[in-house]
C-alpha positions in Angstrom: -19.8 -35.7 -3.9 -18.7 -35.2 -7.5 -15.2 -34.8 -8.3 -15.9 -32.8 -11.2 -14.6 -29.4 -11.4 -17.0 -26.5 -10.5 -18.6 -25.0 -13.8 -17.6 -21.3 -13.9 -18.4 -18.2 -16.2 -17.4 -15.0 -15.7 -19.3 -11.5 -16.1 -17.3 -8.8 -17.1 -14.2 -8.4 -18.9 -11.4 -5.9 -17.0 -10.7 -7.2 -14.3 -12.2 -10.6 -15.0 -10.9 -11.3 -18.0 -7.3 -10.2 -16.7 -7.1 -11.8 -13.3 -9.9 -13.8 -12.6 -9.7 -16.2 -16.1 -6.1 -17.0 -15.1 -7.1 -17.8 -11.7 -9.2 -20.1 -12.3 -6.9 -21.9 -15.1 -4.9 -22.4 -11.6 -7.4 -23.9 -9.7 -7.8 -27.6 -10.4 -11.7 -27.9 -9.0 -12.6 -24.8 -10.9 -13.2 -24.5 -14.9 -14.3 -21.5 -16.2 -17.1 -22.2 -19.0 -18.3 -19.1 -20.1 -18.2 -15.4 -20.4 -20.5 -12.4 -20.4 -20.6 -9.3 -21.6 -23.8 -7.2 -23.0 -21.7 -6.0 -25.8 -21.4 -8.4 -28.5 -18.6 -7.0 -30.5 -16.4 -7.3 -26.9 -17.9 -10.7 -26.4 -16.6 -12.0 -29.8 -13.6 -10.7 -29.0 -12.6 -11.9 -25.4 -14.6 -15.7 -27.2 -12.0 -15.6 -29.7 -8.9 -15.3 -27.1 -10.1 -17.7 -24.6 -12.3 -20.4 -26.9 -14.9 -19.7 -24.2 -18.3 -20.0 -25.0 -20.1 -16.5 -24.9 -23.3 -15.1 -23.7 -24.8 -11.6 -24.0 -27.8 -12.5 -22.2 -28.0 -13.3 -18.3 -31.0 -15.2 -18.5 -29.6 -17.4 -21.4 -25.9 -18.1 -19.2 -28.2 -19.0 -16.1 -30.1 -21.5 -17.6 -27.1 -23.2 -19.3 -26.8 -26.5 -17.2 -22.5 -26.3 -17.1 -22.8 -23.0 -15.4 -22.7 -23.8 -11.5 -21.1 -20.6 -10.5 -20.7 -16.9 -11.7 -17.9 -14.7 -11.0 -19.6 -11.1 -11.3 -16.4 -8.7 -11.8 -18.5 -6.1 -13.8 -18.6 -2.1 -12.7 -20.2 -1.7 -9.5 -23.5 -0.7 -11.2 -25.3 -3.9 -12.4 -23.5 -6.1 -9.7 -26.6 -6.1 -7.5 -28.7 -7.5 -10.7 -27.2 -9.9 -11.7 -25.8 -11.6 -8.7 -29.8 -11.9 -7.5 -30.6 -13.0 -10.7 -27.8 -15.8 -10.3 -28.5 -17.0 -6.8 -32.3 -17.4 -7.6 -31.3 -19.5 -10.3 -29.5 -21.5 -8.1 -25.8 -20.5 -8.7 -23.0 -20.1 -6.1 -21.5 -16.6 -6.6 -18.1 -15.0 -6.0 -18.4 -11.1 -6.2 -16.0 -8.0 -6.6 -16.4 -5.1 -4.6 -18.4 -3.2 -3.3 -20.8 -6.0 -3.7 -23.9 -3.1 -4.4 -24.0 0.2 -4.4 -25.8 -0.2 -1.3 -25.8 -1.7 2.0 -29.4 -2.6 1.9 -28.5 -4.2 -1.9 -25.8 -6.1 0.0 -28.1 -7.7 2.8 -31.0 -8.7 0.5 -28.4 -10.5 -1.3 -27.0 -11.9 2.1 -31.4 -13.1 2.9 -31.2 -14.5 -0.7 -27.9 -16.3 -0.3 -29.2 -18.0 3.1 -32.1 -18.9 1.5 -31.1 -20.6 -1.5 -28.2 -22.2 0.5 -25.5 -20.7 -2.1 -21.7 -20.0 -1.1 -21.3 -16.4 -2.0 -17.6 -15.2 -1.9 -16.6 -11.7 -2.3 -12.9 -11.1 -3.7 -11.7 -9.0 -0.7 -8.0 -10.3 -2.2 -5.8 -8.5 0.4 -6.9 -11.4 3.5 -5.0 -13.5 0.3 -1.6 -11.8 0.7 1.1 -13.4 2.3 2.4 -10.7 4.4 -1.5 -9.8 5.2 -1.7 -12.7 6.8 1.5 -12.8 8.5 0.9 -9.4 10.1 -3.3 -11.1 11.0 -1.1 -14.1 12.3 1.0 -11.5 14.4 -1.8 -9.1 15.7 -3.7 -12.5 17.0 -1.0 -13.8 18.8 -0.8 -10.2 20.7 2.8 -9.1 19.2 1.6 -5.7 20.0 -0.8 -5.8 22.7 -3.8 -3.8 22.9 -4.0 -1.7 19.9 -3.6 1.9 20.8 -4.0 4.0 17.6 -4.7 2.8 13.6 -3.5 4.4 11.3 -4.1 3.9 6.8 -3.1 6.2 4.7 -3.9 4.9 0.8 -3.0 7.5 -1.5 -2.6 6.8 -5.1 -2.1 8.5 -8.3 -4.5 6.5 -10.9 -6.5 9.5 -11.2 -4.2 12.6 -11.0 -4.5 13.2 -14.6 -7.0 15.3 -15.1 -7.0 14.5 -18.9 -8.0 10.7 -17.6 -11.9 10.4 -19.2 -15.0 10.2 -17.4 -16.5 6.9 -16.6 -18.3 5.2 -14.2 -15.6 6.1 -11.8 -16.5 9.6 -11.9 -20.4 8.9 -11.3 -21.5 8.6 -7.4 -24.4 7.2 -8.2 -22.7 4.7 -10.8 -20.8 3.4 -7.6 -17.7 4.9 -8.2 -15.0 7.6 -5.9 -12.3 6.9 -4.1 -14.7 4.9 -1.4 -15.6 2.0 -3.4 -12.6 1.4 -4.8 -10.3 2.1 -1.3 -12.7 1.8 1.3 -14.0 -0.9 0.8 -11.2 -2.9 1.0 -9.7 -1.0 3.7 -12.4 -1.1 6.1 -12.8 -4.7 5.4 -9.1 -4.8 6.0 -8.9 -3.1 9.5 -12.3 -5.0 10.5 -10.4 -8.7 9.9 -6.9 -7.2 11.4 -7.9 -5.6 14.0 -12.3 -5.5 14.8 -15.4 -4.5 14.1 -15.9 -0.6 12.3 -18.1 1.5 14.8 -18.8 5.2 14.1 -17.5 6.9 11.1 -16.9 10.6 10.2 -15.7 11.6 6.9 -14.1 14.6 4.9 -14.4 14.0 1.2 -13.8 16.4 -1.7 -13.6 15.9 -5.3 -10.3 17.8 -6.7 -10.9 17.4 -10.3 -14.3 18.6 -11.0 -14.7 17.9 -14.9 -13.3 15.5 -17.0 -13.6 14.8 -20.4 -16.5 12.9 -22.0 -16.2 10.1 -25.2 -17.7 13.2 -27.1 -14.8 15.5 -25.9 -17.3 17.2 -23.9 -16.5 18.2 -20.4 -19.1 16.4 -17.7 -19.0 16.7 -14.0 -17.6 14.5 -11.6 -19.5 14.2 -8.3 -17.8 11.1 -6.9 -15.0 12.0 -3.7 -11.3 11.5 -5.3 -10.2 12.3 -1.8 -11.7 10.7 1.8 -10.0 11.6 5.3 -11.9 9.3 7.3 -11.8 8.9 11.0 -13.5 5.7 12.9 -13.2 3.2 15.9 -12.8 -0.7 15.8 -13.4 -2.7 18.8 -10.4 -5.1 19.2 -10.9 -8.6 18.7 -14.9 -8.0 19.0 -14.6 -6.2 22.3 -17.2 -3.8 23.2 -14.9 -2.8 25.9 -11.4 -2.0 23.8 -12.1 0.7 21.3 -9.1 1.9 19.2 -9.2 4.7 16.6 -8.8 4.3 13.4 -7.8 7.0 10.6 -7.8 6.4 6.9 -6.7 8.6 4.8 -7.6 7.9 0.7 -6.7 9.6 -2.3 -7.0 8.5 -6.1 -5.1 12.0 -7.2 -2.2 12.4 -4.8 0.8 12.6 -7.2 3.6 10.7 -6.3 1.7 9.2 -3.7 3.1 6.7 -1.2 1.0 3.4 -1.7 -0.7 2.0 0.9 0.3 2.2 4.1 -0.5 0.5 7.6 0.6 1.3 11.1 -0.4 -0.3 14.1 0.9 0.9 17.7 -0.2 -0.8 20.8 1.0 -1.3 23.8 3.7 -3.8 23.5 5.0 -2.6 20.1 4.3 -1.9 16.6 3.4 -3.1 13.5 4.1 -1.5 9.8 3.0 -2.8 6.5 3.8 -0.8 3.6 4.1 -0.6 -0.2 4.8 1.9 -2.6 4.1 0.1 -5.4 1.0 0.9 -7.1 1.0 -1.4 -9.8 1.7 -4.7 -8.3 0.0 -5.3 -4.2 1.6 -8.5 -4.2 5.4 -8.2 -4.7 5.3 -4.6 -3.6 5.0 -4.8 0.2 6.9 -5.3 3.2 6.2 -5.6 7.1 8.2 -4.7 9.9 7.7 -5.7 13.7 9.1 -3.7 16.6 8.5 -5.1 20.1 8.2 -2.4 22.7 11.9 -0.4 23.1 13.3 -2.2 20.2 14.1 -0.8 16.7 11.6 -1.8 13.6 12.8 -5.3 12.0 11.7 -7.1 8.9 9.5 -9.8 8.7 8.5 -12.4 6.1 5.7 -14.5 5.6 6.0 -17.9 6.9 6.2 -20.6 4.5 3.0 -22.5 4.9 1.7 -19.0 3.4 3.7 -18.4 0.5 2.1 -18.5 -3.1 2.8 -21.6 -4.8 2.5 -20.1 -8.0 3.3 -16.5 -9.0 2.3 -14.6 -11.8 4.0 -11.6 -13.7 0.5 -10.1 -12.7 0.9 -9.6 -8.9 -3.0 -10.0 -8.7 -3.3 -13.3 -10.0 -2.1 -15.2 -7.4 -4.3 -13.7 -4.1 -7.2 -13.8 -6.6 -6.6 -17.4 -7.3 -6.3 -17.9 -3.6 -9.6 -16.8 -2.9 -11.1 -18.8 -6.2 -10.0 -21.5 -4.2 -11.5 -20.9 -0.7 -14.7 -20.4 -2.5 -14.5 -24.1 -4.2 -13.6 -25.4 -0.9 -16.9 -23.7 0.5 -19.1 -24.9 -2.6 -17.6 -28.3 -1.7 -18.4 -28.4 1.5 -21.2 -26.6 2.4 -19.3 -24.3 4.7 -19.8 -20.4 5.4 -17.3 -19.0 2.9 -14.9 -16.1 4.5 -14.8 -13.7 3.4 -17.8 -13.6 2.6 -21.4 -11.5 2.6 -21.2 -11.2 6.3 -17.8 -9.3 5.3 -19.1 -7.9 2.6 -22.4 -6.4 4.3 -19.9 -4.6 7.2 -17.7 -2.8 4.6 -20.8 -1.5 2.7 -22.1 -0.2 5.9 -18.6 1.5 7.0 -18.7 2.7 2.9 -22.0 4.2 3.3 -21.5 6.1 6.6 -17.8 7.7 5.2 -20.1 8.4 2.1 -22.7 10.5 3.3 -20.6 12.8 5.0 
């Protein structure tokens, strides 16, 4: 097995180049290589700050032989595209979300993966988290019991400005609303904490109808800025233990309260909480109440603490999940989460969508 670190380029340059290129600069059997971008003057620019080499053609970064991985952190739109195009070439992929715009984008993509015998990660960043994983480390060992009642609420304010322009985000069909960027990562969220999503039923509305265009233009906005979801998981896999679930997202509630997660069952209660919106990491907290006892603090154990920390609260779960993936390239093993997860969140995002 070589020891050399995993060639890696990255597509897209938001959320790529802000998180994901420092990630990787943390991971010792990870290198990133290259970058793309189908705008040239943005390439040159992003080349010149990282001394990355630079493609503007997919075809042309596939075939380059140091290239033995792609991180695809583009908009949601050409996702599905180009992460085909990279596992037919041969490439191991590690995807943002939602993976497609579809679920049946997601599970060709899933065929194509098993197929070409690729390790496909998908940045679901939140199973990352310290206290995440101290409250999945909590629920498992049945601090709570039988889950009784769910409850998310997600409400942020990154779009309450109705002066904010149109983009993507304010295109349905473009993959954007409140239920690609929220839901996705809260139904994956509720499916690895607590089980499987069964039906869905959704109430979505768009509360800023217009926004402004680059020409100054009004244009519509058809993607939901608001989702009040209702939904069932079956704990731990049971068919027989259903627990409802309620979500409750919002990309225009001013002042809103972060994110927020309750769970009461029947030997106590769980709360994990933030109301930070600009940093997921430092912001939250988690509190454990056994059955007749007041609410308590908890931290993370210390065999899940980050070893590094960034100023940028997203490096480090990002980074976390860079390096699951190597380990999975590495050894051949299914990598979690992965497009198994990724497949069951679309589907969960489709349902609350079509409502």
């Amino acid at each position: 097995m070589s020891t050399q670190p995993i060639g890696v380029a990255v597509a897209g340059l938001g959320f790529g180049e802000k998180v994901h290129l420092p990630a990787l600069e943390a991971n010792q059997d990870l290198e990133a290589v290259a970058i793309w971008h189908p705008r040239p003057e943005r390439l040159d620019q992003a080349c010149a700050a990282s001394g990355l080499k630079g493609y503007d053609n997919w075809d042309a970064l596939l075939a380059d032989p140091v290239v033995d991985a792609v991180i695809v952190a583009t908009p949601p739109g050409p996702r599905f595209d180009l992460a085909r195009a990279a596992l037919q070439a041969g490439k191991h992929v590690l995807l943002e979300k939602p993976i497609a715009l579809h679920a049946d984008e997601a599970m060709e993509l899933q065929r194509l993966a098993l197929r070409q015998q690729r390790s496909v990660a998908v940045d679901y960043e939140y199973r990352a988290v310290p206290l995440f994983m101290q409250a999945e480390r909590l629920l498992r060992s049945g601090a709570v019991g039988t889950p009784w009642l769910v409850k998310l609420d997600w409400l942020m304010s990154s779009r309450a400005d109705a002066s904010r322009g149109w983009n993507w985000y304010s295109d349905r069909k473009a993959g954007g609303g409140v239920i690609g960027a929220l839901g996705t990562h809260a139904f994956d969220t509720l499916a690895w904490l607590i089980g499987p999503v069964g039906s869905v039923q959704a109430l979505n509305s768009v509360s800023i109808p217009e926004r402004p265009g680059a020409d100054g233009a009004m244009k519509a906005v058809d993607a939901e800025d608001v989702a009040l979801i209702q939904t069932t998981l079956n704990w731990q896999g049971r068919s027989d233990c259903v627990v409802p679930a309620q979500l409750n997202l919002a990309s225009v509630a001013r002042q809103g309260r972060g994110c927020w997660l309750e769970v009461y069952g029947s030997k106590g209660t769980l709360i994990l909480g933030s109301e930070n919106q600009k940093d997921y990491v430092h912001g939250f907290s988690l509190w454990y109440a056994s059955s007749g006892e007041p609410l308590r603090s908890i931290q993370a154990d210390a065999d899940l603490a980050f070893s590094t920390t960034w100023s940028d609260g997203r490096v480090a779960p990002v980074a976390r999940i860079q390096g699951w993936w190597a380990e999975s390239m590495r050894s051949g093993q299914p990598m979690v989460p992965g497009l198994m997860e990724g497949v069951a969140s679309r589907l969960a995002c489709d349902a609350a969508a079509s409502k």
